[in-house]
C-alpha positions in Angstrom: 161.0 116.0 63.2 164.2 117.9 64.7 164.6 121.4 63.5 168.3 121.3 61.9 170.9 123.7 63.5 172.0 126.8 62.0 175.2 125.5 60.3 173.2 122.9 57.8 172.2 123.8 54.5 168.8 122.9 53.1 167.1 122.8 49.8 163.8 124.6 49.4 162.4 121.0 49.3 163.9 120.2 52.8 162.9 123.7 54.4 159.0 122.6 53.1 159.7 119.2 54.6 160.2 120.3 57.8 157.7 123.1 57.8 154.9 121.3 55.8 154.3 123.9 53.1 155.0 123.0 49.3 158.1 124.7 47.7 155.8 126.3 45.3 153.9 128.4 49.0 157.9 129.5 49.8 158.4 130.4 46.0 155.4 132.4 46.6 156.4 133.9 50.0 159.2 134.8 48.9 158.2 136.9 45.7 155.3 138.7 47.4 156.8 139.4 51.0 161.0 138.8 50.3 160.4 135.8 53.0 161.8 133.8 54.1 165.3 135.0 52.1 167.5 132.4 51.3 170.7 131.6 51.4 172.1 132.1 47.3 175.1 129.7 46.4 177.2 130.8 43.6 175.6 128.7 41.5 171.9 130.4 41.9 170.6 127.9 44.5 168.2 128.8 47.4 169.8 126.9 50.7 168.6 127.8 54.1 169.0 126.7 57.4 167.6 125.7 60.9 166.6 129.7 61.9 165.1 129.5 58.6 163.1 126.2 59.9 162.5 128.3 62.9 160.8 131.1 61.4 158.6 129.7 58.8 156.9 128.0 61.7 156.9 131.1 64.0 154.4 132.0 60.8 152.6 129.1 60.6 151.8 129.3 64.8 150.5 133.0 64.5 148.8 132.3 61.2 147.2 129.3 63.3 146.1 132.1 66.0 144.1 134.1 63.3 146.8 136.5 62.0 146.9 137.5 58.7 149.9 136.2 56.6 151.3 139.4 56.2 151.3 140.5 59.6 152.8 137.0 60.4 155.8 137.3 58.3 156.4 141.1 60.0 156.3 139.7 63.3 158.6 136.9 62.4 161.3 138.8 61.3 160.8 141.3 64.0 161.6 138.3 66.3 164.3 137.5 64.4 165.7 140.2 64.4 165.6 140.9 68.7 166.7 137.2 68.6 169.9 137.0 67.1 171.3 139.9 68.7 169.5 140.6 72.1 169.7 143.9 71.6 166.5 146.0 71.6 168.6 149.1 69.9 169.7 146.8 67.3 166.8 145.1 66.0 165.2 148.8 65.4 168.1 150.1 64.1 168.3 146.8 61.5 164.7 147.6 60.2 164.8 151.2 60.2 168.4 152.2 58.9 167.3 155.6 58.2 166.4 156.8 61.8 168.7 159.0 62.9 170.7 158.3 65.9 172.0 160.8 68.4 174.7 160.6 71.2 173.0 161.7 74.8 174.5 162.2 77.9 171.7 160.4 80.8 171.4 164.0 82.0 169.1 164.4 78.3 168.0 161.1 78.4 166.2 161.5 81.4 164.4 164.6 80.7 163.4 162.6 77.3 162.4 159.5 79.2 160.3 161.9 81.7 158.8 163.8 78.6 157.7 160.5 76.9 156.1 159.6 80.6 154.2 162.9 81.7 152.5 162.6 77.4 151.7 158.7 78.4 150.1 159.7 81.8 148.4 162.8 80.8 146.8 160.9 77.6 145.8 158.3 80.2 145.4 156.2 77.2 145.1 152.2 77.5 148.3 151.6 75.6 151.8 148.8 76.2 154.4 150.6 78.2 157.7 149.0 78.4 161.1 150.5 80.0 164.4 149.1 80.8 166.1 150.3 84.2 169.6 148.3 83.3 170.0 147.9 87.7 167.3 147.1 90.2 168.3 150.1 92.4 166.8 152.8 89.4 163.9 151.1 89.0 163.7 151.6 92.8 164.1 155.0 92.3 161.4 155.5 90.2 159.2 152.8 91.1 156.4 155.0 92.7 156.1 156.6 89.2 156.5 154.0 87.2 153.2 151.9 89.2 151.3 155.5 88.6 152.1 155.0 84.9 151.1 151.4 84.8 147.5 152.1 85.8 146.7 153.4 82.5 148.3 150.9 80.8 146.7 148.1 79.2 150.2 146.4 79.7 153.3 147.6 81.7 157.2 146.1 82.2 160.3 147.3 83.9 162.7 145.2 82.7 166.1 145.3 85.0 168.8 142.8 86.7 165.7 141.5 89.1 166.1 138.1 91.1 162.8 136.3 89.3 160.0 137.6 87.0 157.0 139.1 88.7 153.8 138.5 86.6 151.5 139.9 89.5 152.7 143.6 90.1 152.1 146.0 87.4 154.8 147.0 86.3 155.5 143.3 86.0 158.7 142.8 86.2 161.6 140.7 83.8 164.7 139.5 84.9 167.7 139.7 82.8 170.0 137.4 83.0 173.7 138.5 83.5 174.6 138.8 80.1 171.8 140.2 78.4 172.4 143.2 76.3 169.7 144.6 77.2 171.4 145.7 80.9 173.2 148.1 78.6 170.1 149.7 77.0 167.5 152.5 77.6 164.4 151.8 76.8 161.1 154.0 77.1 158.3 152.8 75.0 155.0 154.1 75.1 152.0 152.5 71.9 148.7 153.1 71.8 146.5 154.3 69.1 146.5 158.2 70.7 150.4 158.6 72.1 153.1 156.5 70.1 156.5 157.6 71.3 159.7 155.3 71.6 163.1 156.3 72.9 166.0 153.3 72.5 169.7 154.0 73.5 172.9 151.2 74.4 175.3 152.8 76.6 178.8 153.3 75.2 181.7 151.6 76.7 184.5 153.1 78.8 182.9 155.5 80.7 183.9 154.1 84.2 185.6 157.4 85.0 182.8 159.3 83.3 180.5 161.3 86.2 177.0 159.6 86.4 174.9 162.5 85.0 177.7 162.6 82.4 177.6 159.0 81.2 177.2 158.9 77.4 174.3 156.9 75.4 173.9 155.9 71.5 170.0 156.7 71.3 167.3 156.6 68.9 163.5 158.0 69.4 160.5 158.9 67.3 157.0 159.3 67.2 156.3 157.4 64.1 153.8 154.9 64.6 155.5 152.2 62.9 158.6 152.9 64.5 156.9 152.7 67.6 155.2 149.8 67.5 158.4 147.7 66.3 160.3 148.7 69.0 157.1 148.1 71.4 157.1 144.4 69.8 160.8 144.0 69.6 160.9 144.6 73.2 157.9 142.6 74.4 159.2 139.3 72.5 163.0 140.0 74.1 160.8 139.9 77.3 158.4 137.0 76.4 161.7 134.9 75.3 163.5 135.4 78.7 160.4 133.3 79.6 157.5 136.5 81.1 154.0 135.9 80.4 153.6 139.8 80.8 156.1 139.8 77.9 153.8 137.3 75.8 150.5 139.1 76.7 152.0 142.3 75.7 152.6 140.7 72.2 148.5 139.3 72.5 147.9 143.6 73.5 149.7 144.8 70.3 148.3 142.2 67.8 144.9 143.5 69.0 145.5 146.9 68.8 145.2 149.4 66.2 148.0 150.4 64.5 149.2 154.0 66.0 148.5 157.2 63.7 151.5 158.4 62.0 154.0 160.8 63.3 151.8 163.2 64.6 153.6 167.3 65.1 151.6 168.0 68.3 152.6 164.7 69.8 156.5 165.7 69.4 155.6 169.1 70.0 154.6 167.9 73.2 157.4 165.8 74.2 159.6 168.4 73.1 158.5 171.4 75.1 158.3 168.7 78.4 162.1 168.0 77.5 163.1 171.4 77.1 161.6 172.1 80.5 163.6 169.2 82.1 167.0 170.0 80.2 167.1 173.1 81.6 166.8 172.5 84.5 163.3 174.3 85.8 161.6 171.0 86.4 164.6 168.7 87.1 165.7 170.0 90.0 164.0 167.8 92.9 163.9 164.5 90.7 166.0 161.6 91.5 168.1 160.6 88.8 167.2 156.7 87.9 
């Protein structure tokens, strides 16, 4: 059966059609887990439509791999989410609308970024690293590092404006495609059950005058777990849609894993006191800027 586009309006009775649930299951999904929300017409009607389709199925497929239901529906509208925007920063700023967001220059992002690396390497734990370098030529600059990192890693990606996909090197490497919002983001994650630290920003527009160091960044980070892990997952299915099978076994990693502990004080204690000793300018001094 062809999955209707996103303009058509279907009954509850079609959306089970096409997905072969009952309308009574959706009823149910829908009371218990607010999924999938519908479409209300003034008159009280449920109508949805073909991303509706779309992600009922995505369900169905991962409860088919063994997932629970509930876990299901989260990664569903986590792909959703990265889906219909592209954008990383926006997904986790749709799901978590009360993380704070702070404007950086790259000068503090770095030191950040750094921070979140020197925790990941000296906790040598087996967790999913991802990164975005928005240009080939930063990855480059940081390339030597970033292969140290991905030896502890269970799963690694740089994500940049590369030729092809690399599966075979670790970091593997994904190719965006020229207009992928992504080329304007940051991205540092780090998740694994003992270090959970992410660190999203899009950089602003209009800064072509602006000195590199200078440049200007909308960014969010934490240490929350949950946090974490949706913007580890948000970024591994943007990287597993541009076609990666690193991208896609990253998702396999984090379905396995454990979730990671709650916000944890030493952790950003940690990453703190490394970013203070970047900003400042002790430690910074003989890095190459990415």
């Amino acid at each position: 059966m062809t999955t209707p586009d996103d303009d058509t309006l279907l009954t509850i009775g079609e959306l089970a059609s096409h997905t072969g649930l009952t309308p009574q299951q959706l009823r149910m999904w829908e009371t218990r887990f607010g999924f999938p929300e519908p479409i209300r017409l003034p008159s009280g009607h449920r109508r949805y439509t073909g991303a509706h389709v779309r992600a009922v199925q995505r369900v169905l497929h991962e409860r088919e791999r063994g997932m629970r239901l509930e876990q299901a529906i989260e990664s569903a509208q986590r792909a959703e989410d990265v889906t219909s925007t592209g954008s990383v920063y926006a997904a986790l700023a749709q799901r978590h609308p009360a993380l704070a967001s702070y404007t950086l220059t790259k000068r503090t992002l770095l030191a950040l970024s750094w921070a979140i690396e020197d925790e990941a390497t000296a906790s040598a734990s087996r967790g999913v690293l991802v990164g975005t370098f928005q240009r080939g030529r930063y990855f480059g600059q940081s390339q030597r590092r970033w292969e140290e990192l991905a030896r502890t890693a269970r799963c690694s990606l740089a994500m940049a404006d590369f030729e092809t996909h690399d599966d075979v090197g670790a970091p593997a490497k994904v190719a965006l495609p020229p207009d992928s919002p992504l080329l304007r983001e940051w991205i540092v994650v780090h998740d694994s059950p003992t270090l959970a630290a992410a660190l999203v920003a899009w950089e602003l527009p209009g800064q072509e005058a602006v000195a590199d160091p200078e440049r200007h960044f909308e960014a969010l980070w934490s240490v929350d777990g949950k946090i974490v892990r949706d913007a580890a997952v948000v970024s591994a299915q943007a990287a597993a849609a541009l076609g990666s099978e690193t991208g896609r076994r990253a998702l396999s990693v984090l379905e396995e894993m454990p979730s990671p502990a709650p916000a944890s004080l030493t952790t950003a204690n940690a990453v703190f006191n490394r970013m203070v000793a970047y900003t400042d300018g002790t430690t910074l001094r003989g890095r190459r800027l990415r």
